[in-house]
N, C-alpha and C positions, 0 to 999 in steps of 0.2 A: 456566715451562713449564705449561702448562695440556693437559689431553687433552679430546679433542672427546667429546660425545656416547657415539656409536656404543663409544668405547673405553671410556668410565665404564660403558656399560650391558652391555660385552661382557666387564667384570672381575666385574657383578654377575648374570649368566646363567652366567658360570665357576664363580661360590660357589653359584648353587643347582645347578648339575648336581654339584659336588665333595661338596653334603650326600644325596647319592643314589649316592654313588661306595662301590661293593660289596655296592649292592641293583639290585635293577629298574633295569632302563632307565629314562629319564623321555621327554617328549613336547615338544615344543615347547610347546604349550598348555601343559603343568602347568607348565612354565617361566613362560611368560606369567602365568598365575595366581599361582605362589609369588612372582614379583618385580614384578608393576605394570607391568610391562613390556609395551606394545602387542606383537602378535601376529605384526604382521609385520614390525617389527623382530628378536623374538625369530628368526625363522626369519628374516631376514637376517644373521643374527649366528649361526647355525648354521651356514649354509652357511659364512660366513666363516672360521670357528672350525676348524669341521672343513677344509677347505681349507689351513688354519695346520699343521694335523696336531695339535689340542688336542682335538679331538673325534672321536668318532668315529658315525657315521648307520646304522642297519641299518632296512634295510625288510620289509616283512612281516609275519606272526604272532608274536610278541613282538619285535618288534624299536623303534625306539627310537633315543633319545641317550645317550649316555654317555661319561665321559674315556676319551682315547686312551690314557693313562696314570696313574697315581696322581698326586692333589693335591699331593702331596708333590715331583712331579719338574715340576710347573710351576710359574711362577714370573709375577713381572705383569711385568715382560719379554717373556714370551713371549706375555700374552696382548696388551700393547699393540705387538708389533710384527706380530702378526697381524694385528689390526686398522687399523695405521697405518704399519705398515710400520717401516725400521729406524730406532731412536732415535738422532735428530739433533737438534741446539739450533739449526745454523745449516745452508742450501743447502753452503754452503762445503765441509762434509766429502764432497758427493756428488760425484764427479770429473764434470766435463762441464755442470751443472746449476749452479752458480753465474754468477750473473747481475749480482753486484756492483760499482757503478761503484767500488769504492774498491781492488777483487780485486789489481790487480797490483801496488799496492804496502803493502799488507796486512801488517801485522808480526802479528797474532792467528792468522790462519788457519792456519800450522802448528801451533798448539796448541787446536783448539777437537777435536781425537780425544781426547786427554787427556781434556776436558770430557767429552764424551760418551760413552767409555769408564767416565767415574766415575759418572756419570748413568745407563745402563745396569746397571751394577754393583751402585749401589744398589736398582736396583728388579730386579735379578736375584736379589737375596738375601731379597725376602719371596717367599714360598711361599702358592702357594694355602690350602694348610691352616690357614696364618695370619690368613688375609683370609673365614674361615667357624668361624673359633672363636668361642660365643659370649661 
């Protein structure tokens, strides 16, 4: 399993908004700026984030980015299914969406939930706050 991009760069705009989680808002920009991260990824990756309900966007006079919630209650589960939608290893688990010439006689595919349930599992148990300790 490999994550694209977008998810590797939207687990590291999660750690710089979580090291600003119970001060100020922060900005896209200073996102950009603390992570290397081009600019208008960074703000495609807000929109995306906040959309997930991991972030949250206020406009105006002090307003800003910031967690929807404490570092603590997100998890890279939640940020890579934000960004890539639900954690799956194979088409097979999505009903309707498997395209497999081998599907109808298939002895694995009732057990690739199992798989992805553990897969899931594991990256539901690191916590933000883990992934911005230095």
């Amino acid at each position: 399993m490999r994550l694209s991009n977008m998810a590797d760069y939207a687990v590291v705009v999660m750690g710089a908004a979580a090291r600003h989680c119970g001060g100020a808002r922060t900005s896209a920009t200073a996102l950009s700026d603390e992570t290397g991260i081009a600019l208008p990824t960074v703000q495609k990756l807000v929109s995306i984030l906040t959309k997930g309900g991991l972030l949250r966007s206020v406009r105006g006079a002090g307003g800003g980015i910031q967690l929807s919630r404490p570092a603590a209650a997100i998890t890279l589960a939640d940020i890579i299914e934000a960004v890539e939608g639900p954690i799956a290893m194979t088409n097979c688990t999505n009903a309707g969406s498997c395209n497999c010439a081998i599907e109808p006689d298939c002895n694995v595919k009732p057990h690739w939930a199992v798989v992805n349930q553990a897969v899931r599992g594991a990256l539901a148990d690191v916590k933000l706050t883990s992934l911005v300790q230095a």
